[in-house]
N, C-alpha and C positions, 0 to 999 in steps of 0.2 A: 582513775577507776573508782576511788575510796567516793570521790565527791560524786558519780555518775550513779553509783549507786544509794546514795543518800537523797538525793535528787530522787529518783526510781522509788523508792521507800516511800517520803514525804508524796508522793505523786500518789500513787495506790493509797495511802491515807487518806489523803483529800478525795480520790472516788468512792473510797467504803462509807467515808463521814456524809452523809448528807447535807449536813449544818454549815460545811464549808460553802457545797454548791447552793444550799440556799444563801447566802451571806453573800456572796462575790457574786451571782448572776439574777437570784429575786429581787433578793432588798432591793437593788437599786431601782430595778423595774417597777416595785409595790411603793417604795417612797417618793420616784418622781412621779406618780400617776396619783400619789398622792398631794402632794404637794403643788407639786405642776396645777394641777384641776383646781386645787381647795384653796392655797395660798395666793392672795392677790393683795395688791395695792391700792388698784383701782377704784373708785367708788362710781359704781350705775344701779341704776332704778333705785336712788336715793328715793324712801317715803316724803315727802313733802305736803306740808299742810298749807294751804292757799282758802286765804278767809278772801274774800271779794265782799267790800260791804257797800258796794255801789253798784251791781253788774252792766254792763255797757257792751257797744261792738268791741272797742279797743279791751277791754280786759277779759273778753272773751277770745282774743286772738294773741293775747299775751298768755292765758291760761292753755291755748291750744299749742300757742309753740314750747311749752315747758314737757306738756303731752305725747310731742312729739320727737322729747330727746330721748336719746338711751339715759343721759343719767341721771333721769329723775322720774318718780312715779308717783306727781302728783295727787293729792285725795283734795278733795274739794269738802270745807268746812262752812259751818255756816255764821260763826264767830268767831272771836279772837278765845274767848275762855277755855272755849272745847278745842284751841289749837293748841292751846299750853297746857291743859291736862294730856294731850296728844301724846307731847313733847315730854313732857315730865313722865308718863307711863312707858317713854320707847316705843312707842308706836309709830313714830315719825323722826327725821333727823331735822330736821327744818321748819319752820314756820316765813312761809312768804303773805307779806300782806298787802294789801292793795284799797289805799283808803278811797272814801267814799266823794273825796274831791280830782281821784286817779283823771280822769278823761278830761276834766275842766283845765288843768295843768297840766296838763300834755304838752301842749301847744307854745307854751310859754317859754323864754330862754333857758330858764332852770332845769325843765322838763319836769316829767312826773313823779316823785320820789316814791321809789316801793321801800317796805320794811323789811327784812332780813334776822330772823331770828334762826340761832345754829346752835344746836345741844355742843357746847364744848368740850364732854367727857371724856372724848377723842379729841386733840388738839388736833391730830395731823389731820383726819378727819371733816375738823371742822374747817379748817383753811382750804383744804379741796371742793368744799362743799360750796363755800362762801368765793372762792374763784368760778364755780360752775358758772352760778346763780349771777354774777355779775357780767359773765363772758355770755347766756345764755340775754337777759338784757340788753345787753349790747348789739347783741345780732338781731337782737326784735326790733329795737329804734333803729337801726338801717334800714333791715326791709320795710316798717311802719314809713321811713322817710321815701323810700325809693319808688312805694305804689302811692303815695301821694304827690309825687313830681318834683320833691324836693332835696339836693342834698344835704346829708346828716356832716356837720362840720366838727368832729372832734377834737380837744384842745391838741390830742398828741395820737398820734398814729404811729403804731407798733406792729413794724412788719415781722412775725415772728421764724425764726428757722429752727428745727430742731436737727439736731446731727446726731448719728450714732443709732439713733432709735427713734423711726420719724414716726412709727405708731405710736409713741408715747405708750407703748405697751409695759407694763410693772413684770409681766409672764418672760418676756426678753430680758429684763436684768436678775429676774428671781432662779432663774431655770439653770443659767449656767451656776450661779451661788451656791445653790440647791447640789450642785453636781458635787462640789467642792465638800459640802458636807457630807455626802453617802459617800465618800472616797476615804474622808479621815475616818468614818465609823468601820468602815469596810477592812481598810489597810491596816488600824490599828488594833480593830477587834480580834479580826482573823491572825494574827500573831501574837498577841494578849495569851494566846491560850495553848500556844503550839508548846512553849517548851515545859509553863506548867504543866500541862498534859501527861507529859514525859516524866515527871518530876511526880505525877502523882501514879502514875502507870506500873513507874517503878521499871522502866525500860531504859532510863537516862544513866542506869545505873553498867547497866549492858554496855552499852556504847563506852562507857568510859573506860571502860578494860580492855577496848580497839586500836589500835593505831591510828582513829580519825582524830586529825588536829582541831583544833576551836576552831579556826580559821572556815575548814572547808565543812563544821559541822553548822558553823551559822549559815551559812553560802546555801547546805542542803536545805534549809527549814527557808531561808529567804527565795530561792531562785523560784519554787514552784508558786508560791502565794503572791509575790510580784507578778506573774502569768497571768493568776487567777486576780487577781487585781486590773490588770491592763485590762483583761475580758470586760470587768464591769466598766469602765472609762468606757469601752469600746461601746458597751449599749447605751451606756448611759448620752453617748455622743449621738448615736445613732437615734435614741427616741427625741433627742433636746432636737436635734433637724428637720428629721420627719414626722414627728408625732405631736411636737408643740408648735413650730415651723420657725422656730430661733433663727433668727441668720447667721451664720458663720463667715466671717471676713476675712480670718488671717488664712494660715498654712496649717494644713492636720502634720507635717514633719516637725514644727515650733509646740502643737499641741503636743504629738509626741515626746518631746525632749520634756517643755513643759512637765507633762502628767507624771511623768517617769521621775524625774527629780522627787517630782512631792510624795510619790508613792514609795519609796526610798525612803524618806525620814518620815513617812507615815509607820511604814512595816517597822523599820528601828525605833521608832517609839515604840511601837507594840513588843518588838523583841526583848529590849528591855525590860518594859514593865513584866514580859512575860516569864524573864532570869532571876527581876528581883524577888519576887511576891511567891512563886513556885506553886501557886495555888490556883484555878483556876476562875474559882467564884470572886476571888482577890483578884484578880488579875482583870478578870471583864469590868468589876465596880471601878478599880484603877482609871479603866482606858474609857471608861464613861466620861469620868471627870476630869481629867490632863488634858481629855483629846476631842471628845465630841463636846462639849459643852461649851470649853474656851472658843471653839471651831464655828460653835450655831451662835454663840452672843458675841464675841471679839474679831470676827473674819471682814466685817464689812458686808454681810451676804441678807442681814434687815436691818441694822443699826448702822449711821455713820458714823465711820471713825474718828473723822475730824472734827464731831460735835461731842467726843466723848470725854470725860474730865483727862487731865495732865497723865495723875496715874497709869489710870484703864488704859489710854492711849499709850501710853512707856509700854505697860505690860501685848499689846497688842503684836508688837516686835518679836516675841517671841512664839508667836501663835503661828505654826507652818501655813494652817490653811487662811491666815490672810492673805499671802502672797500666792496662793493659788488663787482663790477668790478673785484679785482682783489682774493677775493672766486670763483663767476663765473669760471672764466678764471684756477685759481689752481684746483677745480675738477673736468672741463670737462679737462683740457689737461694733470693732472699730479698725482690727485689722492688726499685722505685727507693729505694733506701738512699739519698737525696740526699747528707748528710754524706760519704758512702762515692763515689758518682757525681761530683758536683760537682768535687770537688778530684783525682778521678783527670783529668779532663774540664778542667781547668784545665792543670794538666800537660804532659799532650796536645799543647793549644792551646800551648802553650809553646815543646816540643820541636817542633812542625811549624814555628812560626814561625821557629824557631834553625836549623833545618837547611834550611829552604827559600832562607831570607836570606843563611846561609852559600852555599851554593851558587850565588844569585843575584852574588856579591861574586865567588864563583871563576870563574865562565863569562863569558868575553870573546870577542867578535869578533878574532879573533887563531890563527895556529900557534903563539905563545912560549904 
């Protein structure tokens, strides 16, 4: 009864707060429509500067099929100088050149060398750019070979297959990542501030003169914000399906289990943080930097983990929302990968037990 109506309590708080029901059902919705839309990988309608210093049929049908990709928007220059002031002002990512011996050497074993100039500033950037630009080549000297009657003999033929994600779409691996971080911001904020609250309310003080044990006063602060937590997984699933069209592979009962684990030592970080600090302005800057921050740079969700130094990578181990991250990400693109589920899902279980326990160790019936 003590714990049903604790429960009942925290429930009518969370509907008088508005802040709650913005945090566990906007945010999610305002950051993946955020992010979802703005954040991409991809690179299309790259500016490109294309000097042509000999114009021909052939380099006007090389200049057409560039025109004709999504990822490039070519600008037609009329020198080499005005493509590198182009380039050096950001006006352009590229410079394609096509010298004025192009068509003469066409024909020849070697073929016709075009030039390739790529703003490196972006490194990742420029290697996408500089794979377009060669793949986009490539396909031109086929069809160049095919309406001339002859076949195009390349030294090595690479039949390519992509698994997991055959649109090579950046929005199918970002989206579920993305998910993983509005859950840690979600789960640990919204508890961050529950029992400071109390603590500055000067109601925590009430409660301790009750018969309610720690046991079932944490359980009441925990049961309703886990709900309100599950609710935002719940949209956030819901728009990653239908709104950005993710495909989901595995089972929503593994997503279940999944979400639930991490939302557990999401909230128990937040409780904590929320026991120790007692204050609430202390407590959100807290869960800023324990928990979203490790979560946006050390999850795996834009940066890879296994490019990152010795350290960074150790400390990744204890970051919950890697191992959601990359559950996430294994059953919307690939299905129950148990090897891959399993041990993130052990984890989990791990870190909710460690932070639930700790927390349980710090909260005492007491002002010291």
């Amino acid at each position: 009864m003590r714990l049903r109506g604790l429960i009942r309590k925290e429930t009518f708080q969370i509907v008088r707060d508005p802040s709650s029901i913005l945090i566990g059902f906007v945010l999610p919705v305002v950051l993946l429509l955020l992010f979802g839309y703005g954040v991409s990988l991809d690179a299309k309608h790259v500016p490109v500067a294309l000097v042509i210093e000999n114009p021909t049929a052939e380099t006007s049908s090389f200049a057409a099929s560039l025109a004709g990709s999504e990822y490039f928007a070519p600008q037609a220059v009329p020198h080499r100088p005005a493509a590198e002031r182009a380039l050096a002002e950001g006006r352009v990512q590229a410079i394609v050149v096509l010298s004025s011996n192009f068509t003469r050497q066409l024909p020849s074993a070697d073929g016709a060398p075009i030039q390739l100039i790529v703003n490196g500033t972006d490194a990742n950037t420029a290697r996408i750019i500089s794979g377009y630009v060669d793949g986009a080549w490539q396909n031109w000297l086929e069809h160049t070979a095919l309406d001339a009657g002859r076949a195009l003999a390349p030294p090595v033929i690479v039949e390519q297959r992509v698994w997991f994600n055959p649109e090579v779409s950046s929005r199918n691996f970002l989206v579920p990542g993305l998910m993983a971080i509005i859950m840690t911001l979600i789960g640990t904020l919204l508890t961050a501030l529950v029992v400071a609250r109390e603590w500055e309310r000067g109601t925590l003080e009430a409660l301790m003169v009750t018969p309610v044990r720690i046991g079932e006063f944490l359980l009441g602060k925990l049961i309703p914000y886990f709900v309100l937590g599950m609710g935002g997984m719940a949209a956030s699933t819901v728009m990653a399906v239908w709104v950005f069209g993710v495909p989901f592979r595995g089972t929503f009962l593994v997503l279940l289990l999944v979400s639930s684990l991490f939302m557990l030592a999401a909230l128990g970080m937040g409780l904590l943080i929320s026991t120790v600090t007692k204050n609430q302005f202390a407590a959100g800057q807290v869960a800023i930097i324990v928990a979203f921050l490790p979560a946006f740079m050390l999850s795996g969700f834009l940066f890879d983990i296994a490019s990152m130094p010795t350290v960074v990578w150790g400390i990744t181990h204890i970051v919950p929302a890697r191992y959601f991250v990359s559950s996430l990400q294994t059953l919307f693109l690939a299905g129950n990968i148990w090897s891959v589920v399993a041990t993130d899902m052990a984890a989990l279980a791990m870190m909710a037990v460690f932070f639930l326990g700790l927390t349980r160790r710090k909260t005492r019936k007491s002002l010291e």
